[in-house]
KELOVEX-870473 format. One line per 3 residues: number of its first residue (from 1); their letters; for each residue x, y, z of C-alpha. Coordinates in nm, 2 decimals. Example, Ala and Ser with C-alpha at 12.3 -4.5 7.8 and 13.67 -1.06 7.14 Angstrom:
residues 2
1 = AS = 1.23/-0.45/0.78 ~ 1.37/-0.11/0.71
END
This chain:
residues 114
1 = XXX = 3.12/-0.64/0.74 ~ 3.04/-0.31/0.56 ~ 2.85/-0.32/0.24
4 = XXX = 3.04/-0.21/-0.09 ~ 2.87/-0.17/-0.40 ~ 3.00/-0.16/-0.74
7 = XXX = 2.90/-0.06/-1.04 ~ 2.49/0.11/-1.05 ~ 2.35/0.17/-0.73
10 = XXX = 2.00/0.10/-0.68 ~ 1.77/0.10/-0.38 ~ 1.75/-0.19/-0.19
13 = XXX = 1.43/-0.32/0.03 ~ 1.14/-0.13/0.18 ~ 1.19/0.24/0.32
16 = XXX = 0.91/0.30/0.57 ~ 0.86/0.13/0.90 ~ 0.59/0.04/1.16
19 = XXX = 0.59/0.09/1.52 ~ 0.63/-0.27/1.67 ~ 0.66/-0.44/1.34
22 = XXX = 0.89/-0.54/1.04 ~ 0.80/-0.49/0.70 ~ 0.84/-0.73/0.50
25 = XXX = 0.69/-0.60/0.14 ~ 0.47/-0.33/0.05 ~ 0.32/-0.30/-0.30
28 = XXX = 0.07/-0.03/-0.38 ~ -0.05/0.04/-0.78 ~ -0.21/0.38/-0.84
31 = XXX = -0.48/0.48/-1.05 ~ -0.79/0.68/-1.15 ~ -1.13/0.55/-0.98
34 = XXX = -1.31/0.79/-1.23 ~ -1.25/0.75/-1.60 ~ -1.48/0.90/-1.91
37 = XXX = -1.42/0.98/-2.24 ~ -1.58/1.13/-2.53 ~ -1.63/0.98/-2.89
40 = XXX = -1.71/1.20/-3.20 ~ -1.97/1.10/-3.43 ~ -1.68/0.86/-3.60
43 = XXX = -1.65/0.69/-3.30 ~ -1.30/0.80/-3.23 ~ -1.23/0.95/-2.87
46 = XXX = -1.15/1.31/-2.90 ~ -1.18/1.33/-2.53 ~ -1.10/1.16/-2.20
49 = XXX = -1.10/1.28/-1.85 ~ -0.96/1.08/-1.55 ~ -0.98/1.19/-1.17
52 = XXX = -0.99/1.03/-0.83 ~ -0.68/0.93/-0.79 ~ -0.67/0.62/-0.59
55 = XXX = -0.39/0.43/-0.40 ~ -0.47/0.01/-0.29 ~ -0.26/-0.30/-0.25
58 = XXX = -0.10/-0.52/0.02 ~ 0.17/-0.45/0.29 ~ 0.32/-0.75/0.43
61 = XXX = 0.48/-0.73/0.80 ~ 0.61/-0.93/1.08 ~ 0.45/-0.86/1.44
64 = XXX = 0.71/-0.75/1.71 ~ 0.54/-0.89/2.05 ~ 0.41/-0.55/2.17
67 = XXX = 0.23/-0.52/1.84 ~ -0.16/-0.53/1.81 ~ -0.27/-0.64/1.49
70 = XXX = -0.54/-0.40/1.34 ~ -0.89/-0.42/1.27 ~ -1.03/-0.37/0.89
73 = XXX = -1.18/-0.01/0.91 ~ -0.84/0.09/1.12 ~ -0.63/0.36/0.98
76 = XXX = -0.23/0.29/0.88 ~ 0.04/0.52/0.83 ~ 0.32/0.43/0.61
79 = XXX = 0.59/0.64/0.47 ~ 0.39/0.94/0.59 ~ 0.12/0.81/0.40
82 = XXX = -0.22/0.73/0.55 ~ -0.43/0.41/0.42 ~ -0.74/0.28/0.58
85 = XXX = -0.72/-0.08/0.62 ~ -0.94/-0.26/0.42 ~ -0.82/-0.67/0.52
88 = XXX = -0.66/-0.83/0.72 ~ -0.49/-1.19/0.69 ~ -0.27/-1.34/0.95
91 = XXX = -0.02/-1.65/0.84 ~ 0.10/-1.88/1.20 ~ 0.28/-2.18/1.14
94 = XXX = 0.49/-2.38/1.47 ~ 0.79/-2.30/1.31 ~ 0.79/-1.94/1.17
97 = XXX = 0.73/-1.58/1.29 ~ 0.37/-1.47/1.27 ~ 0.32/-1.24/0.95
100 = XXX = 0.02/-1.03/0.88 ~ -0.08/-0.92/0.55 ~ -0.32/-0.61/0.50
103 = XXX = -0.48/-0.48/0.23 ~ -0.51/-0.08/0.25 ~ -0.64/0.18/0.09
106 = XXX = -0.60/0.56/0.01 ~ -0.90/0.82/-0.24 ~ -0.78/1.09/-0.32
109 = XXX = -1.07/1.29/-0.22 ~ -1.16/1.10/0.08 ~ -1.05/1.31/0.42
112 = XXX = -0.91/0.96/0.62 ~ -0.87/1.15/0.94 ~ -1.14/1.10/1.21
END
């Protein structure tokens, strides 16, 4: 059956992929590590500076059989994004596919490759 939309289109499910494994959900939230302001004598901020941007939260996937789960430290690309793995959880239940959640993480100003 073909899909057919009507009405607003909007995108559906995750876009990026893992060799040997199905992604299930990703959800990453960005924001500044580094955050200072400035308060005149008032106490009212007449300044604020923010910097290091920085990129965390989980990606959920289920493990194809040729699929080795990663180590925390281990380095993960997703959507042409790298993240360095910071956890790793594993679910396994008798009557379910195996599903690995990992936490990962990106710093702006920290060079991830080796």
């Amino acid at each position: 059956m073909s899909l057919t939309t009507f009405g607003t289109a909007h995108v559906f499910g995750v876009a990026g992929t893992i060799t040997n494994a199905t992604v299930q959900s990703f959800n990453v939230t960005e924001d500044f590590q580094n955050r200072t302001n400035t308060l005149d004598e008032d106490g009212n901020e007449i300044e604020r500076r923010m910097d290091d941007i920085v990129s965390s939260g989980d990606i959920t996937i289920r493990i194809q059989a040729a699929f080795s789960i990663p180590n925390a430290g281990e380095l993960l690309t997703y959507d042409s994004i790298e993240y360095e793995i910071i956890t790793v959880g594993q679910a396994k239940t008798n009557d379910a596919h195996v599903v690995v959640t990992l936490s990962i993480k990106t710093t702006e100003h920290v060079d991830l490759s080796p």
